[in-house]
C-alpha positions as CSV (number, residue, x, y, z in Angstrom):
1,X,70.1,11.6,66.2
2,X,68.6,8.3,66.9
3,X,65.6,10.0,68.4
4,X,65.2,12.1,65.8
5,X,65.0,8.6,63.5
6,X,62.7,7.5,66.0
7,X,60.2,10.3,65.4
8,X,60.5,10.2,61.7
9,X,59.8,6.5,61.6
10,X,56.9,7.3,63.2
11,X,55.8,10.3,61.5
12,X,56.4,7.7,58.5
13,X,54.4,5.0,59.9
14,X,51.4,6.6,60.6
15,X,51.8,8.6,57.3
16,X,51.6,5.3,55.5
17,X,48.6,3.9,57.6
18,X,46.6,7.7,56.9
19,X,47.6,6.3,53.3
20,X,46.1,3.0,52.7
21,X,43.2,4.0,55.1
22,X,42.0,6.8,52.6
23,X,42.5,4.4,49.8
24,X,40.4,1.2,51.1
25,X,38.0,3.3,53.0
26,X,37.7,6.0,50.0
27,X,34.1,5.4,49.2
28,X,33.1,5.6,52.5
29,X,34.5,8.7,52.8
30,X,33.2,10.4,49.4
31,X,29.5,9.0,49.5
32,X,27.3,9.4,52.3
33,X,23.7,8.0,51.2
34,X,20.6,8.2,53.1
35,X,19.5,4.4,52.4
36,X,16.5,4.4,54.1
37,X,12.8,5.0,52.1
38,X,12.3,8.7,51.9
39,X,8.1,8.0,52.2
40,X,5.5,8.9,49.6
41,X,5.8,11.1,46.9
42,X,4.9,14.6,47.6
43,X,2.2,16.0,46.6
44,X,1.4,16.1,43.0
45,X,4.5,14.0,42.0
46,X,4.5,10.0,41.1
47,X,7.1,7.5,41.6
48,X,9.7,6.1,38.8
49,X,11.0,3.2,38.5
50,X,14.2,2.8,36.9
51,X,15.8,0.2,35.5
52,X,19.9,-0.2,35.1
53,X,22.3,-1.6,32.2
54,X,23.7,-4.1,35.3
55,X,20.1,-4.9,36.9
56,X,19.5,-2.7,39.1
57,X,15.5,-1.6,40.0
58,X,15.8,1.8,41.4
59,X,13.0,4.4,42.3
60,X,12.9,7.7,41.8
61,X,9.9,11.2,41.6
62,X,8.9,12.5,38.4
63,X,6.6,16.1,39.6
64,X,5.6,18.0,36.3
65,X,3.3,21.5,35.9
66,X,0.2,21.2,34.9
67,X,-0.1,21.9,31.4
68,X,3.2,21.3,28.8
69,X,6.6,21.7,30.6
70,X,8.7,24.4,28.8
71,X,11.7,21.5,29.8
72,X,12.6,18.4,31.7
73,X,15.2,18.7,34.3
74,X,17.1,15.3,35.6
75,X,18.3,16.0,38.6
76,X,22.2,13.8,39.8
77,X,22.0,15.3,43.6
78,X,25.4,14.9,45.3
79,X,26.4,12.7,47.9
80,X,24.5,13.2,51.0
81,X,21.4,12.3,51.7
82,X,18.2,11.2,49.9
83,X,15.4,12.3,47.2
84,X,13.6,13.7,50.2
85,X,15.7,16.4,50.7
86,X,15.5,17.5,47.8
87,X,11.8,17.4,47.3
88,X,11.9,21.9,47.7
89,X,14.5,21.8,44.4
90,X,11.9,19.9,42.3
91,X,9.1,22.2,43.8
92,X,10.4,25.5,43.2
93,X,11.1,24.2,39.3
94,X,8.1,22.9,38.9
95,X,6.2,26.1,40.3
96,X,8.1,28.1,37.1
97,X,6.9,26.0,34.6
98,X,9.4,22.7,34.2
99,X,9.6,19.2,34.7
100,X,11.8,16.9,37.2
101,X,12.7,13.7,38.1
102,X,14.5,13.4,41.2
103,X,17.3,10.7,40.7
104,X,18.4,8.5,43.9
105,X,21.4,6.6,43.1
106,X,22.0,2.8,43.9
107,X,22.3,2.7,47.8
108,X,20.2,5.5,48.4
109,X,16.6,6.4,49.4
110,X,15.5,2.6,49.7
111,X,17.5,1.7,46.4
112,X,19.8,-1.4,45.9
113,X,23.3,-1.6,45.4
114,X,26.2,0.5,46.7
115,X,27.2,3.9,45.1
116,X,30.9,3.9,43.1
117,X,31.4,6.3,40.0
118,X,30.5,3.9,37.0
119,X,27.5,2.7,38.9
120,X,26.3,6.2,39.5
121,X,26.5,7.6,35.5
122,X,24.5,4.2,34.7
123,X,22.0,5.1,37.0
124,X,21.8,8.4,35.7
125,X,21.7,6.4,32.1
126,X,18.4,4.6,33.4
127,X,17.1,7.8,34.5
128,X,17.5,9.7,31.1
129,X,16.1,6.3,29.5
130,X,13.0,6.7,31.6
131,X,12.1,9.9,30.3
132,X,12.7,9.6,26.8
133,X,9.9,6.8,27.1
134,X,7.5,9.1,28.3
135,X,4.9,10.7,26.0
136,X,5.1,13.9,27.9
137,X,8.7,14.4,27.7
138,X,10.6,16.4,24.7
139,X,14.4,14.9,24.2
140,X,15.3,18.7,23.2
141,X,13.8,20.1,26.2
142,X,15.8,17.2,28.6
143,X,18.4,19.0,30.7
144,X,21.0,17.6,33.4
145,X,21.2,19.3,36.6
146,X,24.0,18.2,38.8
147,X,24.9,19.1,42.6
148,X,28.4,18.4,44.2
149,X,29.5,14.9,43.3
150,X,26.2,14.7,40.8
151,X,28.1,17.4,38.8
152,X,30.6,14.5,38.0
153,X,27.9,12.4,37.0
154,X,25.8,14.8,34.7
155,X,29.0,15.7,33.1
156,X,29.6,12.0,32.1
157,X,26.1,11.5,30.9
158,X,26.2,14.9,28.9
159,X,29.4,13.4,27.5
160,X,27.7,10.6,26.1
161,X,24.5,11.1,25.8
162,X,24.2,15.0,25.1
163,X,21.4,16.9,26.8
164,X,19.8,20.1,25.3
165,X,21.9,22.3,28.0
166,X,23.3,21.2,31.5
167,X,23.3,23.0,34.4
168,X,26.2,22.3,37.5
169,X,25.8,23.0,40.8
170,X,29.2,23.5,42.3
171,X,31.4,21.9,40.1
172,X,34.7,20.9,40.0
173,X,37.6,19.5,37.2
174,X,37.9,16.5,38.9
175,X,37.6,14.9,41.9
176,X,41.5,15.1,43.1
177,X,41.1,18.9,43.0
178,X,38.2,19.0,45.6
179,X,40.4,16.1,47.5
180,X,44.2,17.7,47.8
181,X,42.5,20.9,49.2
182,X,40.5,18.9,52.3
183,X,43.8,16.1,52.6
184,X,47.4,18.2,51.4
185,X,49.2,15.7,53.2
186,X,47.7,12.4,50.9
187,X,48.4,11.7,47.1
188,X,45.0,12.0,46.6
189,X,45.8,11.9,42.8
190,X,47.3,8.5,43.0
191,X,44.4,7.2,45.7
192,X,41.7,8.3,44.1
193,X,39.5,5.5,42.2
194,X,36.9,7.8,41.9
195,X,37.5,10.2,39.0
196,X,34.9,12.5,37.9
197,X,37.2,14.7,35.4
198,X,34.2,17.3,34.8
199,X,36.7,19.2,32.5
200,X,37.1,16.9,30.2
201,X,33.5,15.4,29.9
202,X,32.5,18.8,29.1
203,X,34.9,19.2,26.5
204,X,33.1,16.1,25.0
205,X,29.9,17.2,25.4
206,X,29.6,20.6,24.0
207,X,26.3,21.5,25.4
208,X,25.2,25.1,26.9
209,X,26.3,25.3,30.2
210,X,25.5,27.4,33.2
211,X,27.7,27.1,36.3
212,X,26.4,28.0,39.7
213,X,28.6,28.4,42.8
214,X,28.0,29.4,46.2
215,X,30.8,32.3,46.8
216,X,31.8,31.0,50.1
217,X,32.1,27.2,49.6
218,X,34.2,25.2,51.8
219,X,33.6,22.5,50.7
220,X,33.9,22.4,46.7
221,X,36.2,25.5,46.9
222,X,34.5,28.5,44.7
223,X,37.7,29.0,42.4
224,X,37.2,25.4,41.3
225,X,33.3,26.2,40.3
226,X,34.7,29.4,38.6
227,X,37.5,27.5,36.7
228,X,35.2,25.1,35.4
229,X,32.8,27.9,34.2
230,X,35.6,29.8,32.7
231,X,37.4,26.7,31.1
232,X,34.3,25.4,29.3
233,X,32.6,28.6,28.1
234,X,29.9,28.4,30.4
235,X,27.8,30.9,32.0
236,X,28.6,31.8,35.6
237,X,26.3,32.5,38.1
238,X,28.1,33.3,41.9
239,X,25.5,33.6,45.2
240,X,28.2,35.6,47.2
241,X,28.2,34.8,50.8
242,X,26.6,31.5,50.1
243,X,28.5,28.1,51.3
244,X,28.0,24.6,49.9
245,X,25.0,23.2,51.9
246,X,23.3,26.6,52.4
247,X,19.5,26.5,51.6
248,X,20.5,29.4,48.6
249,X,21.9,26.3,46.9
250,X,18.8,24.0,47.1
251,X,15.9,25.8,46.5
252,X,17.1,30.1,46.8
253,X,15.4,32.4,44.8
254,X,17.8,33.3,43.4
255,X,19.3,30.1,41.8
256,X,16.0,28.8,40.6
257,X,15.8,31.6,38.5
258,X,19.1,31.3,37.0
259,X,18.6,28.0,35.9
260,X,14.5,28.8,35.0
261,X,16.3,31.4,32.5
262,X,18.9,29.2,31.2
263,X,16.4,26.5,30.3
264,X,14.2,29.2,28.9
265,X,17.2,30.5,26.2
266,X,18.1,26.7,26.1
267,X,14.5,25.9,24.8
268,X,13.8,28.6,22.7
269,X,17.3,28.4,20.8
270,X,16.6,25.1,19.5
């Protein structure tokens, strides 16, 4: 018996240290920036500079057609990573006819600051305030496109600053959802700081959505994607065989064209 209460106080013990580990080393564990300067703009595109509500300077690529865009994407990537790697995205949007700017968040790609939720919807803020001030830029044309994690931040932009339509990249309700599935043994609902309740942004918003999921995701389980999709009306597209950080999901064929088409019927239903 006292053995027994030996192991369980142990189990317990290191239970309890898993615990307050997750919650003081949480950010670390959900963001995983790229800080150094991803280089020169690629070809054709020009560097942004945006500016926060709290002060922050942060750069950013703005690539456009020639001619007039038929709409201007802001792209929220997730939580990996720099604007560098997602340089193809922007390409293969441009190449059918739109505009992008490719947001880094505070902390990444050579930017100040360090990444937490609130910090990461103001930067998208400054982003959507950068292109409204250009001359070349239609504010019913302007759609969010959010990856991962950036799905949590287009969602809360959308919410308060509705785009024309908003497009999510494997979504999620909220962050907990994504979290109890990698950690069952962790209250991740009661650790989490970080929030990101997709749903219910989306409920505020009201915008046209389309949903796109990769149909073997292990990382932001499909079902969540779908139930997102399903849950605010949106239109579901599913790359089957396709898992979170599969090239399908940056710049596939496949899911260019879905989203080329949705801002197509986005724009034209104005």
């Amino acid at each position: 018996m006292r053995t027994a209460l030996t192991l369980l106080g142990i189990v317990a013990g290191v239970w309890l240290v898993l615990v307050v580990a997750a919650w003081a080393l949480q950010r670390q564990i959900i963001y995983l920036p790229d800080a150094a300067d991803p280089g020169p703009p690629p070809p054709g595109a020009e560097e942004a500079l945006l500016e926060t509500d709290d002060g922050l300077e942060l750069t950013a690529w703005y690539l456009a057609p020639d001619g007039e865009a038929v709409g201007t994407i802001l792209a929220a990537p997730g939580n990996a990573g720099n604007r560098a790697l997602r340089a193809p995205l922007a390409e293969g949007l441009v190449q059918r006819g739109h505009a992008v700017l490719l947001l880094d968040y505070r902390g990444y790609g050579g930017n100040p600051g360090s990444p937490h939720e609130d910090g990461l919807v103001a930067d998208a803020a400054a982003a959507r305030q950068y292109l409204l001030e250009r001359d070349d830029v239609d504010e019913e044309a302007l759609i969010y496109l959010g990856e991962s994690v950036g799905t949590g931040v287009a969602a809360a932009l959308a919410a308060r600053q509705p785009p024309a339509g908003l497009v999510l990249r494997s979504p999620f309700p909220e962050l907990a959802d994504v979290g109890r599935g990698h950690y069952p043994f962790l209250p991740v609902g009661l650790l989490l700081r970080e929030r990101f309740p997709i749903a219910d942004h989306l409920q505020a918003a009201g915008v046209p959505l389309l949903v796109v999921a990769g149909g073997s995701d292990s990382i932001v389980p499909t079902d969540l994607s779908r139930r997102v999709a399903s849950q605010a009306d949106g239109h579901y597209v599913e790359l089957e065989g396709v898992d979170h950080n599969d090239r399908a999901l940056l710049d596939g064929g496949e899911y260019l064209d879905a989203v080329d088409r949705f801002v197509r019927d986005v724009v034209a239903g104005r």
